[in-house]
PDB file of N, CA, C and O in Angstrom:
ATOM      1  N   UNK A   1      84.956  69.327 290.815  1.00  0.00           N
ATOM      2  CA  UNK A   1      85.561  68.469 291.817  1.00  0.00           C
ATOM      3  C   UNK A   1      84.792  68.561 293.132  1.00  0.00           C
ATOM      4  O   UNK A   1      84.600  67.508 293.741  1.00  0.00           O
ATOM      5  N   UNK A   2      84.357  69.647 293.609  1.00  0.00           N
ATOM      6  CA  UNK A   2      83.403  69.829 294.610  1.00  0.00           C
ATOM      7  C   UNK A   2      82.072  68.784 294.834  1.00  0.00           C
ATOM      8  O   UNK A   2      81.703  67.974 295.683  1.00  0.00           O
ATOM      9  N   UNK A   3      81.628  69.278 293.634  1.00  0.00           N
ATOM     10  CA  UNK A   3      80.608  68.181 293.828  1.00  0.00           C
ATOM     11  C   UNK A   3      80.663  66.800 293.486  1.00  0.00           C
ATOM     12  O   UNK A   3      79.834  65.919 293.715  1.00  0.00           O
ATOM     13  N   UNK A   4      81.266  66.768 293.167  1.00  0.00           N
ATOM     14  CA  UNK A   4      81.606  64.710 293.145  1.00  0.00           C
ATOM     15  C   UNK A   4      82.083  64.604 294.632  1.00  0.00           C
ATOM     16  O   UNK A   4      81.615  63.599 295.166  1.00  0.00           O
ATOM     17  N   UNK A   5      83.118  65.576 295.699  1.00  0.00           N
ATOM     18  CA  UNK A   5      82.649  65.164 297.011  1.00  0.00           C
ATOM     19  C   UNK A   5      81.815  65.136 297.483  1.00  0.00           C
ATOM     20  O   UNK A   5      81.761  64.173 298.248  1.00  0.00           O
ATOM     21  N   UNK A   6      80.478  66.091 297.475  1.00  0.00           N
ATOM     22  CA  UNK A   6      79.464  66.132 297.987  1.00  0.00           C
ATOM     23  C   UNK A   6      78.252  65.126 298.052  1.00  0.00           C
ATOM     24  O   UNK A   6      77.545  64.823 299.013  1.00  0.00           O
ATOM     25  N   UNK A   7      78.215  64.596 296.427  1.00  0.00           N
ATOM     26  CA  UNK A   7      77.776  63.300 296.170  1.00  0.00           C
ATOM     27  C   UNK A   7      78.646  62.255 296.558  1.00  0.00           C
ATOM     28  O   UNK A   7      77.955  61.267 296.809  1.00  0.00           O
ATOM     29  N   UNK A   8      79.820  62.029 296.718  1.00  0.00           N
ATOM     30  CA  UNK A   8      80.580  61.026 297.601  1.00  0.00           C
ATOM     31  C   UNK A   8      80.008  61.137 298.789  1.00  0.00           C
ATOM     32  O   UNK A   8      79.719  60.056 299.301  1.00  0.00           O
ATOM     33  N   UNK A   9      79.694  62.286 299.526  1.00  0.00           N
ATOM     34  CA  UNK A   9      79.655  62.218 301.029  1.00  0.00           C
ATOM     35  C   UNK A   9      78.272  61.828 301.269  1.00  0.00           C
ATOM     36  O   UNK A   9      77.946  61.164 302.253  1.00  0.00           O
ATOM     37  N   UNK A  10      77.229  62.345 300.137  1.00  0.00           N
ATOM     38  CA  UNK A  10      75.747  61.598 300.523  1.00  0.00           C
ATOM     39  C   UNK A  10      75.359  60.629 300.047  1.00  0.00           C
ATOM     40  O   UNK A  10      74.164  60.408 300.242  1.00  0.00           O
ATOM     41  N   UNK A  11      76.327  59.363 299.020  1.00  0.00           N
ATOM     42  CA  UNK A  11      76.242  58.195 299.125  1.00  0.00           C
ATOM     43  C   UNK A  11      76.900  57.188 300.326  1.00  0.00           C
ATOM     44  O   UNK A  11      76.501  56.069 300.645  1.00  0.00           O
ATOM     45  N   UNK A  12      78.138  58.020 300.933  1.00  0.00           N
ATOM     46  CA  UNK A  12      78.366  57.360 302.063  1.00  0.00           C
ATOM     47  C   UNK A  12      77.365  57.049 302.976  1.00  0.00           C
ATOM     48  O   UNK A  12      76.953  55.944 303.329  1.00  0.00           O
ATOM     49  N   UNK A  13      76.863  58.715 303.477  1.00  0.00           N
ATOM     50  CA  UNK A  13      75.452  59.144 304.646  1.00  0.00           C
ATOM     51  C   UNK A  13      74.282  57.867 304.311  1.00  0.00           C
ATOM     52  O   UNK A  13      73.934  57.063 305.176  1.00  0.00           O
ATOM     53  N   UNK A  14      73.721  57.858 302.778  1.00  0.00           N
ATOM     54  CA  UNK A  14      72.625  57.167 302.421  1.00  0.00           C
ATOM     55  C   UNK A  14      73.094  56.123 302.264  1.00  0.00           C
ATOM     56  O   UNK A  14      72.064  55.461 302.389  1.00  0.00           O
ATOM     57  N   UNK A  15      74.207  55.083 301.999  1.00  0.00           N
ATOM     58  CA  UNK A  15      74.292  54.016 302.268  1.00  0.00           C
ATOM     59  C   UNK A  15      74.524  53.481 304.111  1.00  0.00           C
ATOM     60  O   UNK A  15      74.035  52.475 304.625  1.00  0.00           O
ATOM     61  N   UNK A  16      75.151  54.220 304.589  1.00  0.00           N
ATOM     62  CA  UNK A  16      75.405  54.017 306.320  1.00  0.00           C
ATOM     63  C   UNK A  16      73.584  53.980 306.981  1.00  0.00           C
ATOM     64  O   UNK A  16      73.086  53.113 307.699  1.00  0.00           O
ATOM     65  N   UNK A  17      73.020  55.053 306.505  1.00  0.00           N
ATOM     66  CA  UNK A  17      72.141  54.851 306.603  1.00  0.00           C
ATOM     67  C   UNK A  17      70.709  53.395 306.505  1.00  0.00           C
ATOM     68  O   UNK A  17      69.790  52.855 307.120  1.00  0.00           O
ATOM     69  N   UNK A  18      71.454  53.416 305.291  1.00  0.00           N
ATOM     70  CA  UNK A  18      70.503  52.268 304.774  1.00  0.00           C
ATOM     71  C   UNK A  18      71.051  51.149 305.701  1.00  0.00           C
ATOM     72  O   UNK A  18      70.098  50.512 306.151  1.00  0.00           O
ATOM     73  N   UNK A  19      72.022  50.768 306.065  1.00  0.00           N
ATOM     74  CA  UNK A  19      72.920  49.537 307.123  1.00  0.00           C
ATOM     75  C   UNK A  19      72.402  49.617 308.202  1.00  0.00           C
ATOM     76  O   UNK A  19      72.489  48.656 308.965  1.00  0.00           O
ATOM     77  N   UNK A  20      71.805  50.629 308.533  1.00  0.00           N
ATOM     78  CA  UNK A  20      71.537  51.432 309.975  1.00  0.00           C
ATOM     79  C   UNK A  20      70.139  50.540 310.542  1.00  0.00           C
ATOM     80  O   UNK A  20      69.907  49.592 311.292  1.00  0.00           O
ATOM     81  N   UNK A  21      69.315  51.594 309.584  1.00  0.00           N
ATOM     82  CA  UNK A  21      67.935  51.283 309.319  1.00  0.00           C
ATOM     83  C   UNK A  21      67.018  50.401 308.701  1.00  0.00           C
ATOM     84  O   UNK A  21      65.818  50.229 308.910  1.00  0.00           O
ATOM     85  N   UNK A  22      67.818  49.862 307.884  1.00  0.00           N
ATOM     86  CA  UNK A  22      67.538  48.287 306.873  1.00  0.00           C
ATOM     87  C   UNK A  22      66.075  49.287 306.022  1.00  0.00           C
ATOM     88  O   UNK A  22      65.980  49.132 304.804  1.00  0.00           O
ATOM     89  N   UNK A  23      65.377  49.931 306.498  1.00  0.00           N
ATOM     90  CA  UNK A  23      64.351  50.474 305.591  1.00  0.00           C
ATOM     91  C   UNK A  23      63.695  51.541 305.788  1.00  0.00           C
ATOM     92  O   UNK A  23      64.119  52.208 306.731  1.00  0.00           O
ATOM     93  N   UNK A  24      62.388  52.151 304.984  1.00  0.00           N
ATOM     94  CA  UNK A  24      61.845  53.027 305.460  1.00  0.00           C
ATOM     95  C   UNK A  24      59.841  52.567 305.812  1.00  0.00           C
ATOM     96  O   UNK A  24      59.117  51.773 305.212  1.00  0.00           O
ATOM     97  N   UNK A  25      59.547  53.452 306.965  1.00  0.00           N
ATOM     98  CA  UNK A  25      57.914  52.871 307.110  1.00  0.00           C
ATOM     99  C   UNK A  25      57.110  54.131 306.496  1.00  0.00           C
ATOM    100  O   UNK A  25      57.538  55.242 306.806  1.00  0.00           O
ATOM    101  N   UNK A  26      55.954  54.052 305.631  1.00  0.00           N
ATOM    102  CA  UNK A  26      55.388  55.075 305.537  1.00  0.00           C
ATOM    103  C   UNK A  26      54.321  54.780 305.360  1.00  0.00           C
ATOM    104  O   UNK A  26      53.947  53.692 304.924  1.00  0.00           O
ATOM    105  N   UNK A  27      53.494  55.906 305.738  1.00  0.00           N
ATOM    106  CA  UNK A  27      52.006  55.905 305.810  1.00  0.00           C
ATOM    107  C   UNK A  27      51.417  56.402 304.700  1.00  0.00           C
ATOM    108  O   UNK A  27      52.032  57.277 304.090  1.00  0.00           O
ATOM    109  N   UNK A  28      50.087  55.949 304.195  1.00  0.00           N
ATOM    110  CA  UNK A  28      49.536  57.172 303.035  1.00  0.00           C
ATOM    111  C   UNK A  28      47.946  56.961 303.212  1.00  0.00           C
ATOM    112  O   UNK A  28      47.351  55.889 303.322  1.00  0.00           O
ATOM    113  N   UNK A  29      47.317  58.515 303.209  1.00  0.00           N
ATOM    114  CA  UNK A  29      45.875  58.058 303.565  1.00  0.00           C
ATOM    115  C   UNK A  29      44.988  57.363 302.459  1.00  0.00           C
ATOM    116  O   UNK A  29      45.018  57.987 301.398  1.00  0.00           O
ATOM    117  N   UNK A  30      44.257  56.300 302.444  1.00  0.00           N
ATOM    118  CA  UNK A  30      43.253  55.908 301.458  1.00  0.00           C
ATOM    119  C   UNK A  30      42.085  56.186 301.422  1.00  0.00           C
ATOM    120  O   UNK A  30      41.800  57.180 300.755  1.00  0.00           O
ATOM    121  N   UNK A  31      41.155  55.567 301.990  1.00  0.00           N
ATOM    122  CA  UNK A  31      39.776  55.530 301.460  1.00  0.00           C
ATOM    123  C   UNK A  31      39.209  56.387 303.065  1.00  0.00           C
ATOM    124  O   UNK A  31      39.569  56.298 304.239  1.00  0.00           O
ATOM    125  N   UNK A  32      38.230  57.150 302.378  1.00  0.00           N
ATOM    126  CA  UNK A  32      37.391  57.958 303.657  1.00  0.00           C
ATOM    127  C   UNK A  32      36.326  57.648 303.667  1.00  0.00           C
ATOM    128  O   UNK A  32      36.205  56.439 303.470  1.00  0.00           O
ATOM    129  N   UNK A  33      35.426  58.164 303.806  1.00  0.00           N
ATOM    130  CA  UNK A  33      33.443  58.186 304.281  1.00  0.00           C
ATOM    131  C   UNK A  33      33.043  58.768 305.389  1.00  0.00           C
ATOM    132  O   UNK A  33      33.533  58.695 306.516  1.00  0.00           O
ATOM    133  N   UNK A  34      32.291  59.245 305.078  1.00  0.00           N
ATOM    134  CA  UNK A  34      31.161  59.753 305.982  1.00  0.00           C
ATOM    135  C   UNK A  34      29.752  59.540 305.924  1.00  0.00           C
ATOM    136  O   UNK A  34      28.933  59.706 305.019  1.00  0.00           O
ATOM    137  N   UNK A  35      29.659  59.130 307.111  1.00  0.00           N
ATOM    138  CA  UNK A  35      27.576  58.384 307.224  1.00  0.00           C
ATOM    139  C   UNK A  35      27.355  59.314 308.190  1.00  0.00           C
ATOM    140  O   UNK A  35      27.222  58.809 309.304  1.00  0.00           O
ATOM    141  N   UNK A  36      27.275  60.424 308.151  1.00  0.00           N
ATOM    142  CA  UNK A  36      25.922  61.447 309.236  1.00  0.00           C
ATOM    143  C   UNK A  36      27.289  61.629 309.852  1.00  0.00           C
ATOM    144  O   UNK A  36      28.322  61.751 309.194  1.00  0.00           O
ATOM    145  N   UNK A  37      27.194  61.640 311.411  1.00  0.00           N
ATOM    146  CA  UNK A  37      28.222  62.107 312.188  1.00  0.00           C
ATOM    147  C   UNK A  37      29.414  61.329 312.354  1.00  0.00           C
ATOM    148  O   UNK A  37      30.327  61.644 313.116  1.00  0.00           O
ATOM    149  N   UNK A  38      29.388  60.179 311.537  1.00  0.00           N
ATOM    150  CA  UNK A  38      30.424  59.230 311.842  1.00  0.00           C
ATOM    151  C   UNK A  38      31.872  59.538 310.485  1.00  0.00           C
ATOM    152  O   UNK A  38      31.635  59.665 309.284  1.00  0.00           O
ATOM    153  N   UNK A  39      32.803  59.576 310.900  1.00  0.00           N
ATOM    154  CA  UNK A  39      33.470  59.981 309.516  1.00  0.00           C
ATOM    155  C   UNK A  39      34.915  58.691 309.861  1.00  0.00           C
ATOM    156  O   UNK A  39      35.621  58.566 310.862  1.00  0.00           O
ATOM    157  N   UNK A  40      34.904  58.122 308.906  1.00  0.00           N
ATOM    158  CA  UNK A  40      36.368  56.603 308.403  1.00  0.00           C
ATOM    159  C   UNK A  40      36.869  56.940 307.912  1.00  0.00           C
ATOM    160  O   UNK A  40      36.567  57.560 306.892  1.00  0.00           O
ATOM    161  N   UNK A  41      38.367  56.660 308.500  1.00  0.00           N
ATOM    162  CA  UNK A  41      39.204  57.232 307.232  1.00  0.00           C
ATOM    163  C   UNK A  41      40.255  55.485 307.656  1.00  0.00           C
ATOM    164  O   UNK A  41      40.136  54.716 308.611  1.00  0.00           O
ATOM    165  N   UNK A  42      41.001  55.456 306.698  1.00  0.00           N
ATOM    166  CA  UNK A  42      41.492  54.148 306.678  1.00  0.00           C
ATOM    167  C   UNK A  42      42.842  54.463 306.316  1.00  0.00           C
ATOM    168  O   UNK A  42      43.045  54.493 305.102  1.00  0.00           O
ATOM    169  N   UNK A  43      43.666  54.668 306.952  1.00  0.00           N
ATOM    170  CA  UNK A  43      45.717  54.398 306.432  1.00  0.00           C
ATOM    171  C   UNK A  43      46.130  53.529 306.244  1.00  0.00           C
ATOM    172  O   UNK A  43      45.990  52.711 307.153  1.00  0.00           O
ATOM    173  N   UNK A  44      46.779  53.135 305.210  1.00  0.00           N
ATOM    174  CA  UNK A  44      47.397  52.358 304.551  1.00  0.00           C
ATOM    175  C   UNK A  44      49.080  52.062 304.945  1.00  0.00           C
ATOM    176  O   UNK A  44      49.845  52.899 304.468  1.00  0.00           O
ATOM    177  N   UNK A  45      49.597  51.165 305.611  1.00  0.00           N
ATOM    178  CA  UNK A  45      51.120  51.311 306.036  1.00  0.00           C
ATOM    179  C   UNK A  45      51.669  50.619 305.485  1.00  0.00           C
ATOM    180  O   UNK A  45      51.210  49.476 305.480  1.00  0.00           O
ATOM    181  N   UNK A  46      52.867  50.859 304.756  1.00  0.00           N
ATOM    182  CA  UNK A  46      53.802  50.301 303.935  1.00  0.00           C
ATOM    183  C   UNK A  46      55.604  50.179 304.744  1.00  0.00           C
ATOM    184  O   UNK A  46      56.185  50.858 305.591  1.00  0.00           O
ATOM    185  N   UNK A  47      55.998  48.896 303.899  1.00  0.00           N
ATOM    186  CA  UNK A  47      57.759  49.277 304.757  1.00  0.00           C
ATOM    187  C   UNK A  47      58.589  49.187 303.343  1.00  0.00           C
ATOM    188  O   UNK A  47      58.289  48.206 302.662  1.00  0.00           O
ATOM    189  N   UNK A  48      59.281  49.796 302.966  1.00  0.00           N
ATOM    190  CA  UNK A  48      60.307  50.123 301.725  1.00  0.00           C
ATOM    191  C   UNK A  48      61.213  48.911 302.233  1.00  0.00           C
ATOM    192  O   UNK A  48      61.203  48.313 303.309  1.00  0.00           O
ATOM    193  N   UNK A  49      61.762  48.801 301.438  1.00  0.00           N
ATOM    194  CA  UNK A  49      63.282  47.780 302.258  1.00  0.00           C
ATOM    195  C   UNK A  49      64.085  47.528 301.939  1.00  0.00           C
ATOM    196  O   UNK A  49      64.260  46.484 301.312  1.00  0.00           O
ATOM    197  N   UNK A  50      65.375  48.738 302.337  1.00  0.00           N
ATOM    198  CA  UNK A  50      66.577  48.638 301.126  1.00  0.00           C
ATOM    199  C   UNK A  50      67.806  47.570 301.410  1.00  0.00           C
ATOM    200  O   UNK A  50      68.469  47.159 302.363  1.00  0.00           O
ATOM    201  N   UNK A  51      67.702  47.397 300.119  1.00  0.00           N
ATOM    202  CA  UNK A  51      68.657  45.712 300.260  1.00  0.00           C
ATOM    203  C   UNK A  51      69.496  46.151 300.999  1.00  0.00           C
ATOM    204  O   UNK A  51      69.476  47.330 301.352  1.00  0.00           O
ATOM    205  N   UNK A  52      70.678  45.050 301.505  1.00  0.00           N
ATOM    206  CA  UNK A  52      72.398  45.052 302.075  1.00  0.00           C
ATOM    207  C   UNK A  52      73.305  45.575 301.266  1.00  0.00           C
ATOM    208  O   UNK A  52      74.320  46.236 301.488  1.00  0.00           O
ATOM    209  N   UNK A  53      72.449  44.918 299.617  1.00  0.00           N
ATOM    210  CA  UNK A  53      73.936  45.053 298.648  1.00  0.00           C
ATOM    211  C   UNK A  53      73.708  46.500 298.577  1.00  0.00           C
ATOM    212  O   UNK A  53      74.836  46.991 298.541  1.00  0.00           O
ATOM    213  N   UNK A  54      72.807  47.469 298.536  1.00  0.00           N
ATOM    214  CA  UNK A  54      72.620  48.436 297.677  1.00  0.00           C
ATOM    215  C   UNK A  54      73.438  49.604 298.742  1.00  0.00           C
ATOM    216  O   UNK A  54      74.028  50.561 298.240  1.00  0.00           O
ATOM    217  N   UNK A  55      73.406  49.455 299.833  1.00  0.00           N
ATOM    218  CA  UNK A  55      73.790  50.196 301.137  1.00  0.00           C
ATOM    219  C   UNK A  55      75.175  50.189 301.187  1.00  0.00           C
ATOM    220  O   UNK A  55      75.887  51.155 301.462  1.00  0.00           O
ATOM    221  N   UNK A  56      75.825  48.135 300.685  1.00  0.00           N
ATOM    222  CA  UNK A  56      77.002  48.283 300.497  1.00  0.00           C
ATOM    223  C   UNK A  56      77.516  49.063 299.382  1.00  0.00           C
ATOM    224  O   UNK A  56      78.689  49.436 299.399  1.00  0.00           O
ATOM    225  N   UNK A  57      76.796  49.321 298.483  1.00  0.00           N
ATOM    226  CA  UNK A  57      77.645  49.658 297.209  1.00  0.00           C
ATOM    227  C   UNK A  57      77.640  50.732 297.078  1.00  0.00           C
ATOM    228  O   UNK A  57      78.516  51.232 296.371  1.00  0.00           O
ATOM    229  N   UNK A  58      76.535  51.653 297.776  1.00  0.00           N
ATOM    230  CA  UNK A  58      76.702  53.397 298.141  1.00  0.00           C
ATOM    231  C   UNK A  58      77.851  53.470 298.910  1.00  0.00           C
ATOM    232  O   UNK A  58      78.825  54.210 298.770  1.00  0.00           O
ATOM    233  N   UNK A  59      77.611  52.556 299.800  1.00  0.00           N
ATOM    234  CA  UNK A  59      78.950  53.139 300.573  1.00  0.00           C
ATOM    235  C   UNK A  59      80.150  52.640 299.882  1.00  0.00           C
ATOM    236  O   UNK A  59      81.115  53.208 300.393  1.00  0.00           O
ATOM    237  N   UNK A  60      80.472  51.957 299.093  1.00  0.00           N
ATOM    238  CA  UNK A  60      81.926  51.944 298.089  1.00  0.00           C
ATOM    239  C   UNK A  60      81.775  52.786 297.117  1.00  0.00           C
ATOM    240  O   UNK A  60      82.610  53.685 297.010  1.00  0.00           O
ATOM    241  N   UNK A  61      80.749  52.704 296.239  1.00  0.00           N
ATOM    242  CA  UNK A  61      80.866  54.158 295.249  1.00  0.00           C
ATOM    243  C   UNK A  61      80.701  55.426 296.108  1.00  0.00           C
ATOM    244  O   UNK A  61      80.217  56.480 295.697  1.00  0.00           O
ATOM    245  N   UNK A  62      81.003  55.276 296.919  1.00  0.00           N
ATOM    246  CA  UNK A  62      81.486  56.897 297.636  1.00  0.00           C
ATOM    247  C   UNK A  62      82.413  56.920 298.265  1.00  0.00           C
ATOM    248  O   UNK A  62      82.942  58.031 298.302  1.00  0.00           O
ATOM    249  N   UNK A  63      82.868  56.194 298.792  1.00  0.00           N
ATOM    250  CA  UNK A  63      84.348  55.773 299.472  1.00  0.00           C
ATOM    251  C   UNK A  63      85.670  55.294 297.675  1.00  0.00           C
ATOM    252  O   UNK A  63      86.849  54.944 297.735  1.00  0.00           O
ATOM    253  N   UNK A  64      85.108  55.424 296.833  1.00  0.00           N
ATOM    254  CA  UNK A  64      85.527  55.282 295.757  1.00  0.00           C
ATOM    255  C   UNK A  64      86.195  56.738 294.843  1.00  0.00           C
ATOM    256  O   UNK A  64      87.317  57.040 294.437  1.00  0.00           O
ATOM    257  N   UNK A  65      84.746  57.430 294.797  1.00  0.00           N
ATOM    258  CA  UNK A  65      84.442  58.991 294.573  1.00  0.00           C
ATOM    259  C   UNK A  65      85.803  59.954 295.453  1.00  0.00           C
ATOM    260  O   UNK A  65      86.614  60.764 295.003  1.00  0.00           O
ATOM    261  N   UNK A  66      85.664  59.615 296.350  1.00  0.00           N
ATOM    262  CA  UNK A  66      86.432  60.151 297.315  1.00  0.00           C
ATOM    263  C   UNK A  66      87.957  60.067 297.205  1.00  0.00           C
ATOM    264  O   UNK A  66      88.777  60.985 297.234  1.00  0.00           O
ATOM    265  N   UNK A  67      88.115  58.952 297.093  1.00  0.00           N
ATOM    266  CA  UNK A  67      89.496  58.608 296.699  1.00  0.00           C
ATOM    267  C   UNK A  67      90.452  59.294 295.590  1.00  0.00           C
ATOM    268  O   UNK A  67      91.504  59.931 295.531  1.00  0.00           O
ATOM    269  N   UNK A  68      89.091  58.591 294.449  1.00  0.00           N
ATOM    270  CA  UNK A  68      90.035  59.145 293.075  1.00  0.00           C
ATOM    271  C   UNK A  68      90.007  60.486 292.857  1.00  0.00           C
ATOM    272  O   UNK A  68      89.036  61.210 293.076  1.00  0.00           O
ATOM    273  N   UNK A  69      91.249  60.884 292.350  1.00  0.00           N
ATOM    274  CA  UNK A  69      90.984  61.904 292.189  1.00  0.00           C
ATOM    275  C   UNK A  69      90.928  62.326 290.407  1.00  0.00           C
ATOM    276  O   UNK A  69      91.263  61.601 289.470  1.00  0.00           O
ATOM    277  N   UNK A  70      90.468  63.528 290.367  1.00  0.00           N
ATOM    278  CA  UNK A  70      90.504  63.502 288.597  1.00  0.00           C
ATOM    279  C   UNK A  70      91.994  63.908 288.232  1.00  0.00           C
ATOM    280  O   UNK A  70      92.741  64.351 289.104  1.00  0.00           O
ATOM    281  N   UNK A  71      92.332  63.772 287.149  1.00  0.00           N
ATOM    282  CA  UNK A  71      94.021  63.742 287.044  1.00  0.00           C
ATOM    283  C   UNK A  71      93.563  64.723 284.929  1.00  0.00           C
ATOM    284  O   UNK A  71      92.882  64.401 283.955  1.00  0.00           O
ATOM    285  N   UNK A  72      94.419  65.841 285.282  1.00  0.00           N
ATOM    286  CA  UNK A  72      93.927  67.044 284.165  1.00  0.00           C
ATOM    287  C   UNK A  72      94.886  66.967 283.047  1.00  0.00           C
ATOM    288  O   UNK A  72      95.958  67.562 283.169  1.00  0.00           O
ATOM    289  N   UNK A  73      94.651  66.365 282.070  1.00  0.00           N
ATOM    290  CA  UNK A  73      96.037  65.800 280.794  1.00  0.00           C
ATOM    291  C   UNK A  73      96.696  66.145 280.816  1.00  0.00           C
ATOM    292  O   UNK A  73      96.408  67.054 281.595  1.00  0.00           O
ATOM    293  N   UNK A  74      97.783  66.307 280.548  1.00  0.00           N
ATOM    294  CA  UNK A  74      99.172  67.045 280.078  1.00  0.00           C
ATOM    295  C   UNK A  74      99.510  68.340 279.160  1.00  0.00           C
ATOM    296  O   UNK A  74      99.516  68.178 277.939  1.00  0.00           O
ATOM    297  N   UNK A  75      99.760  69.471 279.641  1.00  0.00           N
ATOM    298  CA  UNK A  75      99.632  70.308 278.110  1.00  0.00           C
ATOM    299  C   UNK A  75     100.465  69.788 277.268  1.00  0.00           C
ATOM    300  O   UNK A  75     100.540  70.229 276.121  1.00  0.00           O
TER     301      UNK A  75
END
């Protein structure tokens, strides 16, 4: 039961998030060279971009998680 809150609480965080920020930017190094004293290096920048729906639906499957609770059969 613990951890189904915990994962409730970091699909809330990572969907609020995602509403927040609409995406992520990241860098990654590519191509280098060197000619004598001169040295190129070239970064490559990318933007991730997490949908609306997906942000909405973390944040209901965790606002969901949260809610229910597990219910233990009957002896």
């Amino acid at each position: 039961m613990r951890i189904l809150r915990i994962i409730a609480i970091l699909l809330i965080i990572g969907g609020t998030l995602g509403l927040v920020y609409g995406g992520l930017k990241y860098s990654k190094e590519g191509h280098s060279a060197t000619l004598g004293p001169i040295a190129v290096t070239v970064t490559e920048r990318g933007n991730l971009t997490i949908p609306l729906w997906a942000s909405a639906g973390a944040i209901a499957a965790g606002t969901i998680l949260l809610l229910v609770r597990r219910r233990s059969p009957p002896a």
